[in-house]
Residue, then its C-alpha position, 0 to 999 in steps of 0.5 A: x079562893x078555897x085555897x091559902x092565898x099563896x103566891x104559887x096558889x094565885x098564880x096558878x088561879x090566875x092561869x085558870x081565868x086567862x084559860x076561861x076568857x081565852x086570852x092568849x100569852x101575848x096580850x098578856x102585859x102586866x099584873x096589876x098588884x099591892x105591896x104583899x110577898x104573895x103577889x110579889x111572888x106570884x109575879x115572879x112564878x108567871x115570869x117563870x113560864x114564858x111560853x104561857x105568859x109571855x113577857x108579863x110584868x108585875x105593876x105595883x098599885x101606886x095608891x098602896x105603894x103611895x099610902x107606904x111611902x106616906x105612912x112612913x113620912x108620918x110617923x114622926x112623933x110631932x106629927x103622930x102627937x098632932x093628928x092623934x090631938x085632931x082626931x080627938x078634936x074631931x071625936x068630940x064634935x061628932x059625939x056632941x050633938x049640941x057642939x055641933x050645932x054650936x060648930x054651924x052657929x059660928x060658922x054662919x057667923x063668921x062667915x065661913x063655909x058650912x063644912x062638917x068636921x070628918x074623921x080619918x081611917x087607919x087604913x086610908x091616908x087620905x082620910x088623914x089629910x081630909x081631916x086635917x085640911x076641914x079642921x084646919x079650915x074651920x079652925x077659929x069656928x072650932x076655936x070659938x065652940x070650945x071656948x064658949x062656957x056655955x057650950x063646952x066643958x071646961x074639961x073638954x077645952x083642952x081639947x083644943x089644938x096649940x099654937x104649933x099643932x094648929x100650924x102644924x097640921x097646916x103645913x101636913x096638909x099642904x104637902x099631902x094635897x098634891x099627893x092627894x091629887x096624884x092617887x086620884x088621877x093614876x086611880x081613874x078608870x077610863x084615862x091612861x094612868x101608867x104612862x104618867x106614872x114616873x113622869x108625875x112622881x119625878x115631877x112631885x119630887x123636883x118640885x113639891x118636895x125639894x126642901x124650902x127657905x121656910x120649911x120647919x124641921x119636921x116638914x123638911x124631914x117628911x119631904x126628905x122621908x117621901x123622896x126615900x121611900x119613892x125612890x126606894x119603893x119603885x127604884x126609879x133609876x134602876x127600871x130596865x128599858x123594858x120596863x112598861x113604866x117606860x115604854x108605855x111614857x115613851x108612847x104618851x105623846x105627852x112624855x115621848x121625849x122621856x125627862x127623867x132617864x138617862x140619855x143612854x137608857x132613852x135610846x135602849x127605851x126606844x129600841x126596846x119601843x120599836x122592837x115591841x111595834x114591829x113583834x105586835x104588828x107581825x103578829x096582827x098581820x099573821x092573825x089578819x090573815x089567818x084568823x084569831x082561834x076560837x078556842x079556849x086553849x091558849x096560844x103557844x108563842x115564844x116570849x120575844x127574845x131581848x136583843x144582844x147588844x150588837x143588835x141595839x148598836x146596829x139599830x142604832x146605828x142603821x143607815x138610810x139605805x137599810x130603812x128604805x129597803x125595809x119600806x119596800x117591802x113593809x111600808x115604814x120601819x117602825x124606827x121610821x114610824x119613831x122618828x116621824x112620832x118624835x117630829x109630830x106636834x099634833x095634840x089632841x085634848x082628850x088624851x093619848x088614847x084619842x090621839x092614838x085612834x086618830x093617828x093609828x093609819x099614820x103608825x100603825x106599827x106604833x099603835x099596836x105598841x100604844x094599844x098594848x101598853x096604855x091598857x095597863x092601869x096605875x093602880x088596882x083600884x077599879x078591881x077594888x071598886x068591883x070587891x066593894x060591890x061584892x061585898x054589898x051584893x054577898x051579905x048575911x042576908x043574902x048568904x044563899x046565893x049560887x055563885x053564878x048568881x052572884x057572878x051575873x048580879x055583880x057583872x050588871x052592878x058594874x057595867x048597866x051604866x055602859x049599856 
């Protein structure tokens, strides 16, 4: 962008690349976007004008929402002082070409895998966590190097962790690792990741971060910190029922039966489910018939209204005789659709996405709702991979290339795989 990259200036940016691809105000779902006030407010400006974006949500990217939660967590001084120990620790072996080659000596000799010690990033918590989890794996290799006289300095041997860091970095690490595992299923770019979102992060709460008999005091105070922060970053029990966190779980034949919510707010989600397959269906329906336009200028189409109260009670609350005169004119009802749904059983290994393709004819209602809401990723990480690629195509040695150049050589960098 040429311009200052203002919320209203990205927003408006975005408009511009929906208009290019021709992609009409209903199928847009979500904006995927980090912690920044700029996206924040972008979001906020697309919300602002229905009849051009439809009913779009901010999505905020739960590797750098994640990486917020976990940097708070690490800023007690115990932690900062032991990691900040590590990471000398570290230094001196990357810079010590003879303590390194000591390092993988007494690896061999006791018997321990051959791992090289590796550095973290400021800007990657997970970087962090590797370089405690391999020192803390090769620590009595590392322990042996430093007290060797004949290999390390007897200035450098106080470089070597205490009895409290050592075992300090080991309960970090211990309670990072699922956290780790998190980022990188909801970072995965060809498996739904959203609809797992809530259902992961209440799970990593009841389980790996309930406090324990043996914590020490500052793990403790690291659990109770991650659970601040996820509740008070994604305000998990304030999510409307029309949030897509929520509808695309409730289509995961994984987590339909919702766990988390209220009962109360289950039954809105629902609706809310319901409603959503019947506006999508009609709308599939009318394009059937008439044809998607070809040109570029998006459709105009009225963001789908939110029910009254009333309505949801009366859906609620619909008898039998309602749902069969519904069926004689259009099939199944997708409320009947929904009943049928939470009955089936049926699982399929690979995923909700093959278990949609192979039960669509048997919801069709449904899967129009499926198809909407499980395209939306956990995370802005496949567009960063892309900004990568860009960076390593637009260099200083390559800094004359034509912009539609670089658009073509970025687009074959990322997708030849798939040809």
């Amino acid at each position: 962008m040429e311009v200052n990259h203002t919320g209203v200036n990205i927003a408006e940016q975005l408009g511009e690349v929906a208009d290019a691809f021709a992609i009409l105000n209903y199928k847009q779902v979500a904006v995927v976007h980090d912690n920044a006030s700029n996206m924040k407010l972008c979001t906020e400006t697309l919300k602002k004008e229905p009849e051009k974006w439809g009913n779009v949500q901010g999505v905020y990217c739960s590797g750098h929402t994640l990486q917020l939660c976990i940097n708070t967590a690490l800023k007690q001084d115990r932690i900062r002082r032991t990691v900040a120990a590590a990471r000398n620790l570290v230094g001196h072996f990357r810079k010590s070409p003879k303590a390194t080659a000591a390092l993988k000596d007494k690896q061999k000799q006791q018997n321990v895998v051959v791992h090289t010690l590796t550095n973290d990033v400021a800007t990657r918590w997970n970087s962090t966590w590797e370089m405690l989890d391999r020192l803390v794996e090769q620590r009595w290799p590392v322990t042996a190097v430093l007290s060797d006289p004949s290999i390390t300095k007897k200035a450098d041997r106080t470089l070597d962790l205490t009895a409290d860091q050592w075992k300090l970095a080991q309960e970090t690490a211990e309670v990072l690792g699922p956290l780790i595992t998190l980022t990188e299923l909801l970072s995965q770019e060809e498996n739904v990741s959203l609809s797992a979102t809530m259902q992961m992060l209440f799970n990593l709460k009841r389980r790996h971060l309930s406090p324990k008999e043996d914590d020490s005091p500052v793990i403790r105070e690291v659990k109770k910190t991650l659970v601040t922060e996820i509740d008070s970053r994604w305000k998990l029990s304030l999510l409307e029922p029309n949030s897509i966190y929520l509808l695309s779980s409730a289509l995961d034949q994984r987590f339909k039966h919702l766990k988390f919510p209220t009962n109360e707010k289950k039954d809105l989600v629902y609706i809310e489910v319901v409603r959503l397959a019947e506006h999508l269906h009609q709308r599939q329906t009318v394009r059937e018939v008439e044809g998607e336009p070809a040109t570029s200028d998006r459709e105009e189409e009225t963001a789908v209204p939110p029910p009254k109260k009333k309505k949801q009670q009366d859906m609620l609350m619909q008898s039998e005789s309602d749902d069969e005169e519904e069926q004689e004119h259009d099939g199944d009802s997708a409320k009947k659709e929904m009943e049928k749904y939470f009955r089936d059983t049926t699982t399929i290994q690979s995923g909700p996405l093959a278990w949609w393709k192979h039960n669509s004819d048997r919801y069709p209602k449904l899967a129009c709702a499926a198809k909407h809401c499980l395209c939306v990723p956990a995370t802005s990480t496949p567009s960063e991979r892309i900004f990568s690629k860009a960076g390593y195509i637009v260099n200083k040695t390559r800094s004359s290339l034509l912009p539609e150049n670089v658009d073509k050589l970025i687009f074959l960098a990322h997708n030849m795989k798939r040809v």
